[in-house]
C-alpha positions as CSV (number, residue, x, y, z in Angstrom):
1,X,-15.7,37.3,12.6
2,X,-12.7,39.1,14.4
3,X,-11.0,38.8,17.8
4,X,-12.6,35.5,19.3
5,X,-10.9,32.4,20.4
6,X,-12.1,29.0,20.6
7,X,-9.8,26.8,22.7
8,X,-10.2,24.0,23.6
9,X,-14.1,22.7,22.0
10,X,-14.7,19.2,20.8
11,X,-16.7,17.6,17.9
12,X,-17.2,13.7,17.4
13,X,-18.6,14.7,13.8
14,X,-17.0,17.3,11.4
15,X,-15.5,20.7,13.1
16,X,-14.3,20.9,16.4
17,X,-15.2,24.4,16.8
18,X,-17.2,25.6,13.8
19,X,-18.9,24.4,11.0
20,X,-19.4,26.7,7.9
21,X,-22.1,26.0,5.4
22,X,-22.9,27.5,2.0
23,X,-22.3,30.8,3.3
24,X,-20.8,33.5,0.2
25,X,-18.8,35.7,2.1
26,X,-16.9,34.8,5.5
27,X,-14.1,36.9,6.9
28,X,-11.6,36.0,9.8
29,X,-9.6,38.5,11.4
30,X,-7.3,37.9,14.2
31,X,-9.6,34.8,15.7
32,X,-7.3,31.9,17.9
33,X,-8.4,28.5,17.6
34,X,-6.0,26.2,20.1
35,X,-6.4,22.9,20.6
36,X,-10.3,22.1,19.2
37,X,-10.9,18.7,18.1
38,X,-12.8,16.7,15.7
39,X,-12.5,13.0,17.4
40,X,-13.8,11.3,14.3
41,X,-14.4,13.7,11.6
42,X,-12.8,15.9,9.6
43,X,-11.9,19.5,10.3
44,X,-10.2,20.0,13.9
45,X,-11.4,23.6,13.9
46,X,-13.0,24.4,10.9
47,X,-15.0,22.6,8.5
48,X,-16.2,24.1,5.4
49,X,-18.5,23.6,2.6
50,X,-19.4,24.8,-0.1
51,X,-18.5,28.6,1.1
52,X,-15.6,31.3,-0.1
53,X,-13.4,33.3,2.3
54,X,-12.9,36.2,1.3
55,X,-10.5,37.2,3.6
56,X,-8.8,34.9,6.3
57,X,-5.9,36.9,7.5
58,X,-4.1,37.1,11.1
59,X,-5.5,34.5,13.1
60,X,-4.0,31.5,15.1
61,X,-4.5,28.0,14.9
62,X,-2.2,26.1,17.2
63,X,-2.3,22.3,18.5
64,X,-6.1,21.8,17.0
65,X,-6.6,17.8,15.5
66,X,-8.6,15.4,14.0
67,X,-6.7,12.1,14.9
68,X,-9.4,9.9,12.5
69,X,-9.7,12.5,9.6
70,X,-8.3,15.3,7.8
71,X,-7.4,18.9,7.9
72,X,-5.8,19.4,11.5
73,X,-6.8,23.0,11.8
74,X,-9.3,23.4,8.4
75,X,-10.9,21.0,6.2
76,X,-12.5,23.0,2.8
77,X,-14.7,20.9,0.9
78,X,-15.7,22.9,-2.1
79,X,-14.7,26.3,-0.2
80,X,-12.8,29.0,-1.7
81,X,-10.0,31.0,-0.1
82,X,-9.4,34.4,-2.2
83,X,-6.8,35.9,0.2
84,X,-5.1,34.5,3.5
85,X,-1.8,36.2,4.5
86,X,-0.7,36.4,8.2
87,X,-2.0,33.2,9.9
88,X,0.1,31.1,12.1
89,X,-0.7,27.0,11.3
90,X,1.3,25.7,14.8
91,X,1.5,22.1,15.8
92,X,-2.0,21.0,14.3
93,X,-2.4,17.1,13.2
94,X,-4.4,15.1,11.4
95,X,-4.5,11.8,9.4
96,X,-4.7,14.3,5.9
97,X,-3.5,17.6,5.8
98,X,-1.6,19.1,9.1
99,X,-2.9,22.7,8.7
100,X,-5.6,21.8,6.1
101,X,-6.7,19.9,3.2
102,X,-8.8,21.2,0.5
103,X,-11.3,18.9,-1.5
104,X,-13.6,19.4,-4.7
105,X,-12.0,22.8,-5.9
106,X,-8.3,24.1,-5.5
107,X,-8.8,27.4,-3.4
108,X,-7.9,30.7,-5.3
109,X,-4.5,31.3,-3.2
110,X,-2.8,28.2,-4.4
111,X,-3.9,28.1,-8.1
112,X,-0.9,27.6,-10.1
113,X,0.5,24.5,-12.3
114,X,3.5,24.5,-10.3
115,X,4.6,24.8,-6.5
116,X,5.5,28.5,-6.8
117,X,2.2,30.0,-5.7
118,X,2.1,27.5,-2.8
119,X,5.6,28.6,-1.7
120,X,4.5,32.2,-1.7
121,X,1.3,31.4,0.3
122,X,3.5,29.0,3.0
123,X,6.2,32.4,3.0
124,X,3.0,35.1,3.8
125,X,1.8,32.4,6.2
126,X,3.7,30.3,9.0
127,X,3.6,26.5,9.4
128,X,5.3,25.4,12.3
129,X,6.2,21.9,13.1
130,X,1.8,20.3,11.5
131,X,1.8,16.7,11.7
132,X,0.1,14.2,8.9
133,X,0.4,10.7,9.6
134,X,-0.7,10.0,5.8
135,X,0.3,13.0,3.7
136,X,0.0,16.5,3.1
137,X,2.1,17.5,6.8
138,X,0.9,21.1,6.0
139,X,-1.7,21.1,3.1
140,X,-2.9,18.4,1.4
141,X,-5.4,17.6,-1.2
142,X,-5.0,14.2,-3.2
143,X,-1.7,12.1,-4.0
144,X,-0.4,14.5,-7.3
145,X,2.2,12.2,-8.7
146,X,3.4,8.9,-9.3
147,X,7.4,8.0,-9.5
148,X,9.5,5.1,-9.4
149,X,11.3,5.0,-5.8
150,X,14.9,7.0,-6.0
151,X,14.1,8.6,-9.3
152,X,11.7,11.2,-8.2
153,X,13.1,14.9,-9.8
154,X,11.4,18.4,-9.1
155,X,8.2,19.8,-9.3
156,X,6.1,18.4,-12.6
157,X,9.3,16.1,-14.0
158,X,8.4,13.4,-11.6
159,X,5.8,12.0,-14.6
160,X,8.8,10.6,-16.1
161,X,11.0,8.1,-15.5
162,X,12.8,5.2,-17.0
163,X,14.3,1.5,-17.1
164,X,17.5,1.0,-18.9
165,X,19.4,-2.6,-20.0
166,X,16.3,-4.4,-20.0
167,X,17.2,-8.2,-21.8
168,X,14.2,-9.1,-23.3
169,X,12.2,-11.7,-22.1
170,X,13.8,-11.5,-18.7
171,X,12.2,-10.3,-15.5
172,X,14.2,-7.1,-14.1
173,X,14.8,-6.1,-10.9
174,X,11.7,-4.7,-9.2
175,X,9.8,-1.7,-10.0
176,X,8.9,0.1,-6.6
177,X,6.3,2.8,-7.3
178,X,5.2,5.3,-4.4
179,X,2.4,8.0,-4.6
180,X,3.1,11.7,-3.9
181,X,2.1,14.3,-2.5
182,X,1.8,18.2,-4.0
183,X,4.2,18.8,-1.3
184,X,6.7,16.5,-2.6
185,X,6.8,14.3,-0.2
186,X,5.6,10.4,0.1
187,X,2.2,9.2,1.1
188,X,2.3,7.0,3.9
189,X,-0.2,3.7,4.5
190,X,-1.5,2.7,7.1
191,X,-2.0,-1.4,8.5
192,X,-3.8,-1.1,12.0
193,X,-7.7,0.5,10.1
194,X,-9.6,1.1,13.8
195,X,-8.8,4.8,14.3
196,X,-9.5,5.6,10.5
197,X,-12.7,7.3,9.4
198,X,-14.6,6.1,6.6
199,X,-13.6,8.7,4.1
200,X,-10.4,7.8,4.4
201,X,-11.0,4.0,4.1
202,X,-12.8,4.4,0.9
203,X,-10.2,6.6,-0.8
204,X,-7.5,4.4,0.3
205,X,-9.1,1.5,-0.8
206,X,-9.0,2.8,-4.4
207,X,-4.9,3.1,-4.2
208,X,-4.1,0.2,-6.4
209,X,-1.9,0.3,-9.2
210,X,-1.8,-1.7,-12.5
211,X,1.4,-2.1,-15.1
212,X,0.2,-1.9,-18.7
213,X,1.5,-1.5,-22.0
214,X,0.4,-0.8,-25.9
215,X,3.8,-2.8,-26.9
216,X,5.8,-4.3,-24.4
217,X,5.1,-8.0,-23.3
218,X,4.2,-8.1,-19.5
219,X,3.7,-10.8,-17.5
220,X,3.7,-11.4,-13.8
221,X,0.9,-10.0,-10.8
222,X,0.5,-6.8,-13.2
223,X,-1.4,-5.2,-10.0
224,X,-0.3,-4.3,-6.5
225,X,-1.6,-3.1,-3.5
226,X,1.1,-1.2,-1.6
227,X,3.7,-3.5,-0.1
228,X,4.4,-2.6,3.6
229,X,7.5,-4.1,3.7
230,X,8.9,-2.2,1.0
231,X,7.2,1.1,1.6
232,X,5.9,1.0,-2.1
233,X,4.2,-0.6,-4.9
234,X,6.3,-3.1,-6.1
235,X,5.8,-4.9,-9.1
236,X,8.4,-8.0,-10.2
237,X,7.5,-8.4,-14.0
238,X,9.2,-9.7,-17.1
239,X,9.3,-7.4,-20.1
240,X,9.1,-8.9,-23.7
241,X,9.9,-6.7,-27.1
242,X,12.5,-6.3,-29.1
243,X,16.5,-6.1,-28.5
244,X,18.1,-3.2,-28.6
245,X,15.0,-1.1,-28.6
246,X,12.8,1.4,-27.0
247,X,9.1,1.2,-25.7
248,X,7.3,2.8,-22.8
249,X,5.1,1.1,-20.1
250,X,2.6,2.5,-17.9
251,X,1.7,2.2,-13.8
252,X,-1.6,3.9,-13.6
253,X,-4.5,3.8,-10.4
254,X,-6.9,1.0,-11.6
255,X,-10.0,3.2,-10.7
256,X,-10.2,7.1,-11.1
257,X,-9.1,9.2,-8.3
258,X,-9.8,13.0,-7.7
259,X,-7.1,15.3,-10.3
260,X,-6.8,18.5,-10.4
261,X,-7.7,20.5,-13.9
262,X,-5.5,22.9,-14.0
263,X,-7.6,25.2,-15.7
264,X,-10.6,25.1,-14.2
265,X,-8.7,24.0,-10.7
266,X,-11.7,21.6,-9.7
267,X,-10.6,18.0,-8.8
268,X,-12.3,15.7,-11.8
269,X,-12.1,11.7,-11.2
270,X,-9.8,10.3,-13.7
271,X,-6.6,7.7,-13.9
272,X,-3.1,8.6,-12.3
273,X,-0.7,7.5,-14.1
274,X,3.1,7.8,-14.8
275,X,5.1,7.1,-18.1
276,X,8.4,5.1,-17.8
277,X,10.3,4.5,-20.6
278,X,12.1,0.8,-21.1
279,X,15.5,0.6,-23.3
280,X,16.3,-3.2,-24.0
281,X,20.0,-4.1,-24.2
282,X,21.4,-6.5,-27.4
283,X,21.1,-10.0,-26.8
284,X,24.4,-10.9,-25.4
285,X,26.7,-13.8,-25.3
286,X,25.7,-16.8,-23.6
287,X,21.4,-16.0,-25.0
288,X,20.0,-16.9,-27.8
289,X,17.6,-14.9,-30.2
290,X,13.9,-16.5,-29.6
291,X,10.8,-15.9,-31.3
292,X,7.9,-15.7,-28.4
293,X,4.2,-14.6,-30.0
294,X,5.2,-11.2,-31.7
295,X,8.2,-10.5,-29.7
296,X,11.7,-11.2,-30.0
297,X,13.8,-12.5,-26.6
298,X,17.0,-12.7,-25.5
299,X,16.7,-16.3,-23.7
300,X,19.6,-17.1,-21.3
301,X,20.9,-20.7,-21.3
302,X,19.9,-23.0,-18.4
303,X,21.8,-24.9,-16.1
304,X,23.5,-27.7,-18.4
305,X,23.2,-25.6,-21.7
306,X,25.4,-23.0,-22.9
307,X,26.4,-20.9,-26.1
308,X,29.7,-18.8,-26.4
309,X,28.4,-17.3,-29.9
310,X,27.4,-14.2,-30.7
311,X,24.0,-13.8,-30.8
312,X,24.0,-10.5,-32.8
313,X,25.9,-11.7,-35.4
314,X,24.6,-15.5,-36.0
315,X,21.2,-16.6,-36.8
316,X,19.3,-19.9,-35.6
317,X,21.3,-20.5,-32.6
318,X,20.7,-23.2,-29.8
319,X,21.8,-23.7,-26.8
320,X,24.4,-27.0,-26.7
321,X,24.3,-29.6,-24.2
322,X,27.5,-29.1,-21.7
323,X,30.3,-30.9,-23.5
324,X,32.5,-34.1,-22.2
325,X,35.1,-32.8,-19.3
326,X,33.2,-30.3,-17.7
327,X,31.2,-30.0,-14.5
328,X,28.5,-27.8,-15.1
329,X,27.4,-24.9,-18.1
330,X,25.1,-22.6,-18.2
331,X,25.0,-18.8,-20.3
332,X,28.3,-18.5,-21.5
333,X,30.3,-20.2,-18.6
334,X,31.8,-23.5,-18.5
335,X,33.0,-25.4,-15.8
336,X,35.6,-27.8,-16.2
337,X,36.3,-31.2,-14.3
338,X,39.6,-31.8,-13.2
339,X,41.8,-33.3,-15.5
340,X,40.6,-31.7,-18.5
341,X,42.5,-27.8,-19.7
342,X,40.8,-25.1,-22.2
343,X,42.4,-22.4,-23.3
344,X,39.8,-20.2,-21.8
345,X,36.6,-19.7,-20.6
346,X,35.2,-18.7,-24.0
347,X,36.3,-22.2,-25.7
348,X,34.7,-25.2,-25.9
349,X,37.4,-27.0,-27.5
350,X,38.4,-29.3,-24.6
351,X,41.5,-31.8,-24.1
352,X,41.6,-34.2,-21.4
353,X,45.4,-33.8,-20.1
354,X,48.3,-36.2,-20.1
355,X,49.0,-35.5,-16.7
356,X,45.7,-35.4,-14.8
357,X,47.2,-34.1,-11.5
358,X,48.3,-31.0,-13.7
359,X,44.8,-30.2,-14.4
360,X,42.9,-29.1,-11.4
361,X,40.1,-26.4,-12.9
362,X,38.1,-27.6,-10.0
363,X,40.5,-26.1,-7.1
364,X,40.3,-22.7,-6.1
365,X,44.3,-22.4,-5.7
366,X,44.3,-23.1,-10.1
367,X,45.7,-20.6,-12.6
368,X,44.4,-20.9,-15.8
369,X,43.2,-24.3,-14.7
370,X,47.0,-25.5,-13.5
371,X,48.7,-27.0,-10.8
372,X,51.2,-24.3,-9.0
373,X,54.4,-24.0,-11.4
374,X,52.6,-25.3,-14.0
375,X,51.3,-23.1,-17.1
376,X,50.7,-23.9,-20.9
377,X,48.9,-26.2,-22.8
378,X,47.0,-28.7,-20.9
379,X,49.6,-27.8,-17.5
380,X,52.2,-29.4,-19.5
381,X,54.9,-27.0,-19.4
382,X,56.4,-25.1,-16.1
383,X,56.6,-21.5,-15.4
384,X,60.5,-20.8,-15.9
385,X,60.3,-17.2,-15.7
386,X,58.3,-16.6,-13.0
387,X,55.4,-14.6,-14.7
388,X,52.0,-16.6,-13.9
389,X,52.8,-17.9,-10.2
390,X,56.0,-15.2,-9.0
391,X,58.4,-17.6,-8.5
392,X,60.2,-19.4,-11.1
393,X,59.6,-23.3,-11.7
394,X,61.5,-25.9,-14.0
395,X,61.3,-29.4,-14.3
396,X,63.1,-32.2,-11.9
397,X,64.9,-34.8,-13.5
């Protein structure tokens, strides 16, 4: 097929303008297609199956759509494309796939393990300003990757990640996963379902992700649809194993979805999933080392509880009951009530003071728990030269 143009046709099923079907051989030669539409299938121009071209070379595809499905301009399902140099992909849209998505088998001029092939096909061919609400802005296939949000790195180091200074037995902050595209860039969700096909409903409805492990403890809502308030998957687990050790979790789709073999480039149904590894901290100060099932945790002391030992370097510890002059404890921090003077923080030997006035831990203006002018043991003594509160203080007869 050379020289024709097709502006301007309209499908309600699958190709605006043509549909190709088990046909072995096409070629396209300097053909326009501008502004065709499939209103609620797939393929704003083209839709192919189960057909090779052999040659698709100079033509024009500008402003063509599919607002309900994918592949703005060109939707292959199971078609090959074994050479396609000189076409102009202009301001074509879609759900999937802005200039086109490919399904079943990765065509010919973009089979390589890494982005350099595609690269080479996007510099002999110009993409100009394609538009997918979902992913794949100029071609798309499937979501490729999984990362944790902000630690995403190039091409095929994304499948790695990590956790560091995990306390064990503690939930961390949240895991945010995301799916991404081969392009590198994030796949997008939608809320508002009425002007989705039913292709795309049924794929998206198999986007759910579960946290698993061979060795770490993991409890919490181990699997999450995507979150739309924090533009990911986020998961809010604790993480039980041993302190000051390493482990790996995993975030994997609960049900297969299409992956590319990169050897025989045909998209086979099977998990995606992503490796993170998880380094637990020492138990510190303030926790004490707990048995729980087959795991070892650091566990923090509660509100009224405290422990200023070192966990790493005593056995059998507890946590102790807040002791007489204080306020409040918990961890490693103790409160004290006015009236009462430690030497610091990390002592629990406690003396009620002579003068109680002296003794205001309780009072934001304090130093070291005293009364302005006042420093020493239990505020008993004044600050002559000047070197706690600036000024110099003595005693009045």
């Amino acid at each position: 097929m050379k020289n024709n143009n097709f502006i301007m046709n309209l499908s309600y099923l699958d190709g605006g303008a043509i549909y190709l079907n088990q046909i072995s051989e096409i070629i396209f030669l300097g053909n326009t297609f501008q502004q065709n539409q499939s209103k609620a299938g797939n393929g704003g121009a083209i839709y192919c199956f189960s057909s090779i071209f052999s040659q698709l070379n100079d033509n024009i595809f500008f402003q063509n759509s599919c607002k309900q499905g994918s592949g703005g301009a060109l939707l292959l399902n199971n078609c090959d494309i074994q050479n396609m140099t000189d076409n102009i992909f202009k301001q074509n849209s879609a759900l999937i796939g802005g200039a086109f998505r490919y399904q079943g088998i990765q065509p010919y001029v973009l089979q390589k393990a890494n982005l350099s092939q595609k690269i080479l096909i996007q510099n002999q061919n110009s993409f100009i300003k394609n538009y997918a609400q979902l992913y794949g802005k100029n071609i798309g296939s499937y979501p490729f990757y999984l990362d944790v949000k902000n630690q995403m790195q190039d091409d095929l180091q994304i499948q790695s990640a990590q956790l560091n200074n995990l306390q064990s037995g503690s939930t961390s902050s949240p895991i945010i996963m995301r799916l991404i595209d081969e392009e590198m860039r994030e796949v997008s969700f939608f809320q508002n379902t009425s002007q989705i096909n039913q292709d795309i409903l049924i794929e998206f409805s198999s986007y759910l992700l579960e946290l698993q492990s061979q060795e770490v403890g993991l409890y919490g809502d181990l699997r999450q649809n995507y979150n739309f308030d924090s533009f990911g998957f986020v998961f809010n687990a604790s993480y039980s194993y041993q302190p000051n050790a390493n482990s790996s979790i995993t975030v994997k789709t609960v049900s297969p979805i299409p992956i590319l073999n990169t050897t025989t480039f045909k998209f086979e149904n099977q998990e995606l999933s992503i490796s993170i590894d998880v380094n637990f901290r020492k138990c510190q100060q303030g926790e004490i080392l707990q048995t729980l099932q087959k795991y070892k945790i650091c566990y923090t002391c509660l509100q009224g509880n405290y422990c200023l030992q070192d966990p790493n370097q005593f056995e059998n510890l507890e946590c102790l009951k807040c002791p007489l002059g204080t306020k409040n404890c918990y961890s490693n921090i103790i409160q004290l009530q006015n009236g009462y003077w430690s030497k610091n923080q990390n002592s629990d030997l406690i003396y009620q003071c002579i003068n109680p006035e002296f003794c205001i831990s309780e009072d934001p203006s304090n130093k070291f728990g005293c009364q302005i002018g006042h420093v020493g043991a239990i505020c008993e003594s004044c600050d002559y030269q000047g070197i706690v509160w600036g000024s110099k203080y003595g005693r009045s007869s």
